[in-house]
VOPAGU-2260 file (C-alpha; in pm, 1 decimal, decimal comma):
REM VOPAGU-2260
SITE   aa  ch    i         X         Y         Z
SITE  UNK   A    0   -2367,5    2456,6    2443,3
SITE  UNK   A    1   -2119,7    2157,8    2271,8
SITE  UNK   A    2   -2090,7    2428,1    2003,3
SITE  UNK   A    3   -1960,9    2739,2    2217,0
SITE  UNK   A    4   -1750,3    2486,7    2404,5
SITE  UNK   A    5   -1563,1    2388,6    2052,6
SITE  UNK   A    6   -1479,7    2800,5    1928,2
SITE  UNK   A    7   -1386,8    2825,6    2282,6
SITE  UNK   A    8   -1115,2    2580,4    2207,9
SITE  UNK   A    9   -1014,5    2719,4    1851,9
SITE  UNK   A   10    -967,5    3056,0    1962,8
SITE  UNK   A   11    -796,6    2938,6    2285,7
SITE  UNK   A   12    -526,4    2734,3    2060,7
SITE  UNK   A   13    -463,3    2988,6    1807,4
SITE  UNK   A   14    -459,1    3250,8    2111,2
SITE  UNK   A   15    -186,1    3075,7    2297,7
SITE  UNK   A   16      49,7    3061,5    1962,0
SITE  UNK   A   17     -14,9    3454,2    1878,3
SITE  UNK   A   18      17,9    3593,4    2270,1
SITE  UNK   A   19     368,2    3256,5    2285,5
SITE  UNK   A   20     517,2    3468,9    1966,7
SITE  UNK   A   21     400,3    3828,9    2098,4
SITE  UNK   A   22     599,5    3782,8    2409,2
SITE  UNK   A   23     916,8    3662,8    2218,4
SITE  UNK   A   24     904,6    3948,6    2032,7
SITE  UNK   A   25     923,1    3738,7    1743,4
SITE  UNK   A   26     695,8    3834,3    1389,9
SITE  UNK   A   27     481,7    3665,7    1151,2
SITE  UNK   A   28     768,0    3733,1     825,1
SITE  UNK   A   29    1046,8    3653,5    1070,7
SITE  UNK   A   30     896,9    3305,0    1139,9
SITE  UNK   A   31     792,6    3223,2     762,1
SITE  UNK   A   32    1153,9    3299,2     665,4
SITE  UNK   A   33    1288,8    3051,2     966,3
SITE  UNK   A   34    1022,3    2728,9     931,7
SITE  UNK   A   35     996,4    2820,6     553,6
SITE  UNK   A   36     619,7    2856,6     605,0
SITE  UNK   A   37     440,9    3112,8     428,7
SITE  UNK   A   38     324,2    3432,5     643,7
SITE  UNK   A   39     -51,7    3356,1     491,7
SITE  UNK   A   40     -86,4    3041,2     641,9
SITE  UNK   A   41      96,8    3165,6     981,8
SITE  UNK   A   42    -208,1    3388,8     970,4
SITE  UNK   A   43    -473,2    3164,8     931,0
SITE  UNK   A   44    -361,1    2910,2    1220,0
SITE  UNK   A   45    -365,8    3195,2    1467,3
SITE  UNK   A   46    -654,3    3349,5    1360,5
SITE  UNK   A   47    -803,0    2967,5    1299,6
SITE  UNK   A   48    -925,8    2998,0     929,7
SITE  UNK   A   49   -1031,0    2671,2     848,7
SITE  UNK   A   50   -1112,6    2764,4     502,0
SITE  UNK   A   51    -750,6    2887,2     441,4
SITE  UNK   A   52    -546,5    2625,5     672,7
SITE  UNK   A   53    -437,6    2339,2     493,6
SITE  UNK   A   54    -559,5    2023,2     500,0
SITE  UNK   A   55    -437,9    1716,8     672,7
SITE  UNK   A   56    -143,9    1615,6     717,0
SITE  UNK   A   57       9,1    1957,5     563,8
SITE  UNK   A   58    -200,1    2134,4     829,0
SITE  UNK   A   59    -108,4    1954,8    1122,5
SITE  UNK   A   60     269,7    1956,6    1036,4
SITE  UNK   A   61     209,3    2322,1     993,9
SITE  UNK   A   62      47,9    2396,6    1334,3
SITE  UNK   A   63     330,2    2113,1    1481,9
SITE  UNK   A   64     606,6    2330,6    1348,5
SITE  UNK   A   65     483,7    2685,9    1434,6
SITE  UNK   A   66     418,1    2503,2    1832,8
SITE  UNK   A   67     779,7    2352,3    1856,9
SITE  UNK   A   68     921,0    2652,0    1752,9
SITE  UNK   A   69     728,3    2890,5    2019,7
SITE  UNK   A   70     881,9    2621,8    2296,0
SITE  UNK   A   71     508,0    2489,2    2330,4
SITE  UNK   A   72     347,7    2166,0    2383,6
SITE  UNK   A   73     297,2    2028,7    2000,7
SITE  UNK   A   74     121,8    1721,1    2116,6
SITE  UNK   A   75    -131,8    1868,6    2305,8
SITE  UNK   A   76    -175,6    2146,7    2060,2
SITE  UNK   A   77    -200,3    1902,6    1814,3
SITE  UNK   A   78    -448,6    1699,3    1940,0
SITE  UNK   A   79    -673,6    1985,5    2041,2
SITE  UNK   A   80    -677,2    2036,9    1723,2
SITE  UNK   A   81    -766,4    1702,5    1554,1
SITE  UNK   A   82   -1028,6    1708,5    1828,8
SITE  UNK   A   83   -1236,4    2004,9    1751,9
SITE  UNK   A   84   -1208,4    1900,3    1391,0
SITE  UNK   A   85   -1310,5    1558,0    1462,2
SITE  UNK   A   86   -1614,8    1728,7    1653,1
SITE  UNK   A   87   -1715,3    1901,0    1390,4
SITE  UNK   A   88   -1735,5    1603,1    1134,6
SITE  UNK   A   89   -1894,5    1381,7    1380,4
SITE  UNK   A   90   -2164,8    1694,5    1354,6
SITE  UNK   A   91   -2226,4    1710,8    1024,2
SITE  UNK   A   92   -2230,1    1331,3     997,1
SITE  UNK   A   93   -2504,1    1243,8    1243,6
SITE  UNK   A   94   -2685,5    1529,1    1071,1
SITE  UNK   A   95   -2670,4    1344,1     756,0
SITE  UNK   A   96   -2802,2    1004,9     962,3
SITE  UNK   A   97   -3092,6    1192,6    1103,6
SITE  UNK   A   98   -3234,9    1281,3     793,2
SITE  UNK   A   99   -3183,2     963,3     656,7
SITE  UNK   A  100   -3368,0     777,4     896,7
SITE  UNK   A  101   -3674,6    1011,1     886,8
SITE  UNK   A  102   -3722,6    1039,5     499,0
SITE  UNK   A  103   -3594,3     650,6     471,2
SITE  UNK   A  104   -3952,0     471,0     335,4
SITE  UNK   A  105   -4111,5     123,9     524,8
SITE  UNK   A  106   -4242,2       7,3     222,4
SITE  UNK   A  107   -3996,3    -246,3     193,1
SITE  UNK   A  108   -4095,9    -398,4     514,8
SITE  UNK   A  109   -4437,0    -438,8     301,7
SITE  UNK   A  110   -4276,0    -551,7     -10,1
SITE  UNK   A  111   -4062,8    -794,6     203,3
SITE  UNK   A  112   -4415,4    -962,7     377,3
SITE  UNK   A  113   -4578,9    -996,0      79,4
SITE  UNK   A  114   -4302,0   -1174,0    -129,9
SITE  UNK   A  115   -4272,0   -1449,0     184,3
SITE  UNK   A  116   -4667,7   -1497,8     142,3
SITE  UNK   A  117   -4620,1   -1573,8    -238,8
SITE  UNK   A  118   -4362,9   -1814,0    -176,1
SITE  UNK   A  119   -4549,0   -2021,5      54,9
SITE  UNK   A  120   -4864,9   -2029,0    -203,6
SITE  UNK   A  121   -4594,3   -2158,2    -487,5
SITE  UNK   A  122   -4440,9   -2404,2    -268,9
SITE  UNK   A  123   -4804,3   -2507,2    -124,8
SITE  UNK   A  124   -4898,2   -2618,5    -473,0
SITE  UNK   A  125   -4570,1   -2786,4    -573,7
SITE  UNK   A  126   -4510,6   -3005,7    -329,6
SITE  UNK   A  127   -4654,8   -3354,4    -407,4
SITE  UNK   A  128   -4986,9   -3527,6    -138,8
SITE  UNK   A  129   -4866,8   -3860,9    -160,1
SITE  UNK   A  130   -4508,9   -4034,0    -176,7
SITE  UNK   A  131   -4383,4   -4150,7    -427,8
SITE  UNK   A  132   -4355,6   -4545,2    -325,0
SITE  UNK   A  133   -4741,5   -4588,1    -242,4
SITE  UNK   A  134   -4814,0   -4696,8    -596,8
SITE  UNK   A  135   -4505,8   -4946,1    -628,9
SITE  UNK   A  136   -4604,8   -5311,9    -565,6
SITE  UNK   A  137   -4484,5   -5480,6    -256,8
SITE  UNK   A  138   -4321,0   -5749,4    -454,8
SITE  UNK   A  139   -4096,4   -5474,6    -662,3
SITE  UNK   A  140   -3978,6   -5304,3    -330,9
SITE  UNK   A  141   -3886,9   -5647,8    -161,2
SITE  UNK   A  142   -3738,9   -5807,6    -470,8
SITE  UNK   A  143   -3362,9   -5926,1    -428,8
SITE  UNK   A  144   -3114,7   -5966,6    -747,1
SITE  UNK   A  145   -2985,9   -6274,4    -803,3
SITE  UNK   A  146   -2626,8   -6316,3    -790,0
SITE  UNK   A  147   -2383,6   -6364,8   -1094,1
SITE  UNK   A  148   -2185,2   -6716,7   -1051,1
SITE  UNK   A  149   -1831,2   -6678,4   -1255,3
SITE  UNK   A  150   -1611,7   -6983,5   -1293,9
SITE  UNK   A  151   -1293,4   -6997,2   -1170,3
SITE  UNK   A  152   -1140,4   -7064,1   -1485,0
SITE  UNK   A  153   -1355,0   -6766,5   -1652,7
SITE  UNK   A  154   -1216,6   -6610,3   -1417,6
SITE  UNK   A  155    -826,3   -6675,6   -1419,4
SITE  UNK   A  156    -873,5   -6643,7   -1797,4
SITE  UNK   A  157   -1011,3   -6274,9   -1817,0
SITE  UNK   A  158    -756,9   -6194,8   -1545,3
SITE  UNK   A  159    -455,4   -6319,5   -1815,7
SITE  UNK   A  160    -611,6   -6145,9   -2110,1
SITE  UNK   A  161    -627,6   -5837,0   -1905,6
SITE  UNK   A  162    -235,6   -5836,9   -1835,4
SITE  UNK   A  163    -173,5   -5959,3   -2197,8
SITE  UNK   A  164    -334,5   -5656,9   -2323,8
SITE  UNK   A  165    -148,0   -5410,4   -2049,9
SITE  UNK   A  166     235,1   -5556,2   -2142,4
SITE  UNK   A  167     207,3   -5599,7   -2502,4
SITE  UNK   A  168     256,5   -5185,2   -2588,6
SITE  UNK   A  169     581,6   -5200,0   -2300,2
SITE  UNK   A  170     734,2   -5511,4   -2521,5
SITE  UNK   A  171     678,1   -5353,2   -2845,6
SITE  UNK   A  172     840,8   -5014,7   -2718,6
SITE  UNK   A  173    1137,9   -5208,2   -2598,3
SITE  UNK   A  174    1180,0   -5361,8   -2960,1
SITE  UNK   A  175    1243,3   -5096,3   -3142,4
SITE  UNK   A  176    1596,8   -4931,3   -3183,8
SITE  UNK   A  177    1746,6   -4653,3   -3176,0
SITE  UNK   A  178    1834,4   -4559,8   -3480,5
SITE  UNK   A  179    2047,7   -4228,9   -3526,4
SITE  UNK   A  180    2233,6   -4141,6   -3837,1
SITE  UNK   A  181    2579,8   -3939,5   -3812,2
SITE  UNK   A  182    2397,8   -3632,0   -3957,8
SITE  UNK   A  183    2161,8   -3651,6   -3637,8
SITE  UNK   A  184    2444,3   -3747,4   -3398,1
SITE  UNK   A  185    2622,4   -3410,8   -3541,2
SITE  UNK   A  186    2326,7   -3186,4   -3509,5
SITE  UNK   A  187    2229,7   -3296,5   -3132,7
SITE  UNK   A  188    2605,7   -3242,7   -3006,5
SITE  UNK   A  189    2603,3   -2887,7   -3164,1
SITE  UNK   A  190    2249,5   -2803,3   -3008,8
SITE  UNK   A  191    2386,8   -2892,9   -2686,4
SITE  UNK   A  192    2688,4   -2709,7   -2709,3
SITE  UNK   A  193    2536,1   -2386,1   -2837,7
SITE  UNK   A  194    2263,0   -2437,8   -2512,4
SITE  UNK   A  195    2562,8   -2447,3   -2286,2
SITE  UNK   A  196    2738,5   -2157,0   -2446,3
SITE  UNK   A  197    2428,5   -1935,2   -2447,0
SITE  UNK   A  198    2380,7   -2046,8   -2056,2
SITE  UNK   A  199    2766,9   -1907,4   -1977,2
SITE  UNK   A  200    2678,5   -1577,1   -2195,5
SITE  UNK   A  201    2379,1   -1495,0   -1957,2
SITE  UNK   A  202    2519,7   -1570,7   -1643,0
SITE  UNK   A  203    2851,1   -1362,2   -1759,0
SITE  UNK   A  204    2582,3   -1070,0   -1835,7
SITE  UNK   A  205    2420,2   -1076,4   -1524,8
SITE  UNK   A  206    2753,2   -1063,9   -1346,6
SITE  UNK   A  207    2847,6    -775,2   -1533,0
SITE  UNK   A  208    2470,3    -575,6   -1467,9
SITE  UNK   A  209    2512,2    -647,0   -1051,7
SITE  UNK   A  210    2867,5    -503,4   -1055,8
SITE  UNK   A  211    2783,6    -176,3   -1244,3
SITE  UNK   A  212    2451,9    -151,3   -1077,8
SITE  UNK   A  213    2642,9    -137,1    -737,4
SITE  UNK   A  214    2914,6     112,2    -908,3
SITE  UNK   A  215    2692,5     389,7   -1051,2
SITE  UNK   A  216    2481,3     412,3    -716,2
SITE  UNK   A  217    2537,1     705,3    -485,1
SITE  UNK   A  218    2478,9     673,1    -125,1
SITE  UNK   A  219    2412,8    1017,4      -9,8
SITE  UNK   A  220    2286,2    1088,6     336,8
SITE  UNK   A  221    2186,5    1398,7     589,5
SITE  UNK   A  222    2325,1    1389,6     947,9
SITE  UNK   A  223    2241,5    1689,5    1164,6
SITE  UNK   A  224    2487,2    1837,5    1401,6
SITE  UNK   A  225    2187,2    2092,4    1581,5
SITE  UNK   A  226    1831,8    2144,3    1497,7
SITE  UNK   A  227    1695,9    2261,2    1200,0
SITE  UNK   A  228    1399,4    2271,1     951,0
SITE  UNK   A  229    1410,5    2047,6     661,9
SITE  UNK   A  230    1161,1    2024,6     352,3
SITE  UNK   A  231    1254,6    1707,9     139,1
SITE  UNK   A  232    1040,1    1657,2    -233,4
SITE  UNK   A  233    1026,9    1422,9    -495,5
SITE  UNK   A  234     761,2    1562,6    -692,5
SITE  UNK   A  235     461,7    1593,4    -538,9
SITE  UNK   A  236     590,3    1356,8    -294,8
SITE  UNK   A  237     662,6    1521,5      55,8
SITE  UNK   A  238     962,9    1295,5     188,8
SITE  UNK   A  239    1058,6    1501,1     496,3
SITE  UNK   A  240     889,3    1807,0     627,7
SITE  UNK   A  241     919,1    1955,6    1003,5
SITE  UNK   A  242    1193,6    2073,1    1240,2
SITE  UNK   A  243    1418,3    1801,1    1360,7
SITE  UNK   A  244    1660,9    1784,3    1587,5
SITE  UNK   A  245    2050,0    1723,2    1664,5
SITE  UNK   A  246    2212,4    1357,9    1577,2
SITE  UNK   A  247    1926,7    1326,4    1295,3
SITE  UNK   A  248    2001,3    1081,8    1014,0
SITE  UNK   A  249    1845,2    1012,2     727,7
SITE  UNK   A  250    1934,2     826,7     371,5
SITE  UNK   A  251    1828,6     980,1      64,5
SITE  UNK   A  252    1680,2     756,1    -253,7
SITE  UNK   A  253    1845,3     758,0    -534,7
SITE  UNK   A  254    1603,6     912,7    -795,7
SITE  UNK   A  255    1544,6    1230,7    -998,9
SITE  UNK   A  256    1324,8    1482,7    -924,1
SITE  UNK   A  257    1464,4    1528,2    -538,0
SITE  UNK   A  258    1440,6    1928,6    -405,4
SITE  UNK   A  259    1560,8    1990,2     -29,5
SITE  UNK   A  260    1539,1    2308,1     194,9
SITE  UNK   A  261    1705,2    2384,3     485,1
SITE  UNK   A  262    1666,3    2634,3     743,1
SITE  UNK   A  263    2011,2    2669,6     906,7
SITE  UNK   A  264    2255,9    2556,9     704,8
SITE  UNK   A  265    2544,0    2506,8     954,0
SITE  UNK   A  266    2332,8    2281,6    1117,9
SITE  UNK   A  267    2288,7    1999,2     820,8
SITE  UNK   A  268    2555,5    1802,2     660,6
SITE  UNK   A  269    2573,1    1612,6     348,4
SITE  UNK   A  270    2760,3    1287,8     351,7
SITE  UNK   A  271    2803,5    1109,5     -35,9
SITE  UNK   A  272    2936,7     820,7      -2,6
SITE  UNK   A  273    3055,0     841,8     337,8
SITE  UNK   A  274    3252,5    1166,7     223,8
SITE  UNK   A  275    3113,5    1532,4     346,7
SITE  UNK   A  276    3004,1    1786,9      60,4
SITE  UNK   A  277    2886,5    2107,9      16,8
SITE  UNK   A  278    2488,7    2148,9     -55,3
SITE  UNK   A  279    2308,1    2450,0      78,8
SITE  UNK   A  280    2485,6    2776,4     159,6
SITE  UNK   A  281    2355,5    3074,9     438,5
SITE  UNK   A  282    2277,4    3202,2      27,5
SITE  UNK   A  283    2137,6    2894,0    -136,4
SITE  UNK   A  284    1950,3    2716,9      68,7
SITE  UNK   A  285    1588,1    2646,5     -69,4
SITE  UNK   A  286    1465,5    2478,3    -354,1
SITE  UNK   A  287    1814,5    2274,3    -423,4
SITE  UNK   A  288    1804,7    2010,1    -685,6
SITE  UNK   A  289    1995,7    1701,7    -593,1
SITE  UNK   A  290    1954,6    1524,4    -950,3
SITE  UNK   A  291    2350,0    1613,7   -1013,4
SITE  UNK   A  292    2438,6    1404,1    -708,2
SITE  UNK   A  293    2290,5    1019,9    -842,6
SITE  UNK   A  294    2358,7    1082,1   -1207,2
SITE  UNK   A  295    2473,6     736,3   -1308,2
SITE  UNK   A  296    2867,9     719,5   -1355,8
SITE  UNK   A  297    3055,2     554,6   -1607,8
C-alpha cells in the first residue's frame, strides 16, 4: 500500500510540471534554451526517470529551477521530492537490517559464556589461601626503629659545608674576566650590524609584496537589475547555479579557471572594480571565460 502511495506522488509531481508548462504554451527546447538545462533531463523530471535525473544536489537545483520558472511552489515540490526518495532508501535499508538480523549467528553469545567460565578457573587457582603476614613473627610486625640522635654541631657543620659547596662555582664565575681582543670587538660590531641590516631588508620586502599584492587584484562583482539564470564554474566546482532574482549581488574570486552563463543578458551587470563592463552579449552569453579579467597587472 506505502508503495502505491509513493508512485502516486512521483507521477503527481512530475504531472503538475508537464500539465503547469502545457497550459503556458511553453516547450521542452524553449525552456532548455531559457534555464540552460538540457531538454533530456527536462524529460526525465516530468516523466520521473530516476535512472536518468541527476543526482543530488544537481537534481534538486534542476527540479527547483524548472518549478520557479512554471510560477510553482519550489519548496513544496522540492520536498516531495526528497521525501519519496528518502522513502525509498529507508526501504532498501531496513531490507538490508532484516536480513542481517536473521542470518547474524549466536555463537558468540556461546563463545562469550565460555571465555567468563575460564577466567574464573585461572583466577580460582592464582589467588593465594592465606595472607601474606600469617607467617611473620609478632615481634617483626610490632618492632619500632630507633631514632637517629645528630649533634647540633654535626649538624650546623654539614649545613656550612653544604652552602660552601653551592657558592664556590658563583665566586669562581665572577673571577674570571672578560677578555676580548680588538679582532673580536671588530667582528661582533659587524655581526650586529649586518643582523640589523638584513632585519630592514625583510621588512622593506614585505612592504613592497602587501602593496603589489593589493595592486594586481581585481575586484569584479555581478549585481542584477531583474531576474535571471546564472551558471558560475571553477572547474568542476559549481559556484552559482539557479535563477535569481532582482538586486542580486555577488563577488567573484579571483582565480583561473572561472566560466559564467547567463540567461538574459540585460538583466546582469558586471562591475570591475567598481566600474561597469561588458561580459555576455544577447550573442555570447554561455560558456564565458573570465581568466582575462584577474590576470595580474604590472
Amino acid at each position: 500500500m506505502e508503495d502505491l502511495i509513493e508512485k502516486k506522488e512521483v507521477q503527481t509531481i512530475g504531472e503538475m510540471l508537464r500539465n503547469a508548462r502545457t497550459k503556458q504554451n511553453k516547450t521542452l527546447e524553449e525552456i532548455s534554451e531559457e534555464l540552460c538545462i538540457r531538454k533530456y533531463y527536462l524529460n526525465a523530471i516530468e516523466n520521473m526517470d530516476f535512472n536518468n535525473i541527476p543526482p543530488m544536489p544537481y537534481g534538486l537545483g534542476f527540479i527547483r529551477s524548472y518549478a520557479d520558472f512554471l510560477g510553482l511552489n519550489s519548496d513544496r515540490i522540492v520536498a516531495s521530492y526528497r521525501q519519496v526518495m528518502s522513502g525509498e532508501t529507508e526501504t532498501e535499508t531496513n531490507h538490508e537490517e532484516r536480513q542481517q538480523e536473521v542470518s547474524s549467528p549466536r555463537l558468540k553469545h556461546i563463545v562469550l559464556g565460555v571465555l567468563g567460565l575460564a577466567l574464573l578457573a585461572v583466577a580460582w587457582s592464582v589467588l593465594p589461601t592465606t595472607s601474606k603476614f600469617e607467617d611473620t613473627p609478632e615481634e617483626v610486625l610490632t618492632a619500632v626503629p630507633e631514632p637517629v640522635i645528630v649533634s647540633e654541631e654535626e649538624e650546623k657543620g654539614a649545613l656550612t659545608e653544604d652552602k660552601e659547596k653551592s657558592e664556590a662555582p658563583k665566586d669562581e664565575e665572577k673571577a674570571k674576566p672578560e677578555v676580548q681582543t680588538g679582532a673580536e670587538k671588530q667582528l661582533k660590531k659587524e655581526t650586529e650590524d649586518k643582523t640589523k641590516e638584513d632585519v630592514k631588508v625583510k621588512e622593506a620586502e614585505k612592504d613592497t609584496l602587501k602593496k603589489s599584492d593589493k595592486a594586481v587584484l581585481p575586484q569584479m562583482k555581478i549585481v542584477l537589475t531583474g531576474a535571471s539564470w546564472l551558471e558560475l564554474r571553477q572547474g568542476k566546482k559549481v559556484l552559482l547555479n539557479g535563477i535569481y532574482n532582482k538586486g542580486f549581488k555577488y563577488d567573484i574570486p579571483s582565480g583561473k579557471g572561472l566560466v559564467i552563463t547567463v540567461g538574459k543578458p540585460g538583466s546582469v551587470q558586471f562591475l570591475l572594480n567598481e566600474k561597469q563592463i561588458q561580459v555576455v552579449t544577447a550573442a555570447k552569453r554561455k560558456n564565458i571565460s573570465l581568466d582575462s579579467y584577474f590576470k595580474t597587472q604590472d
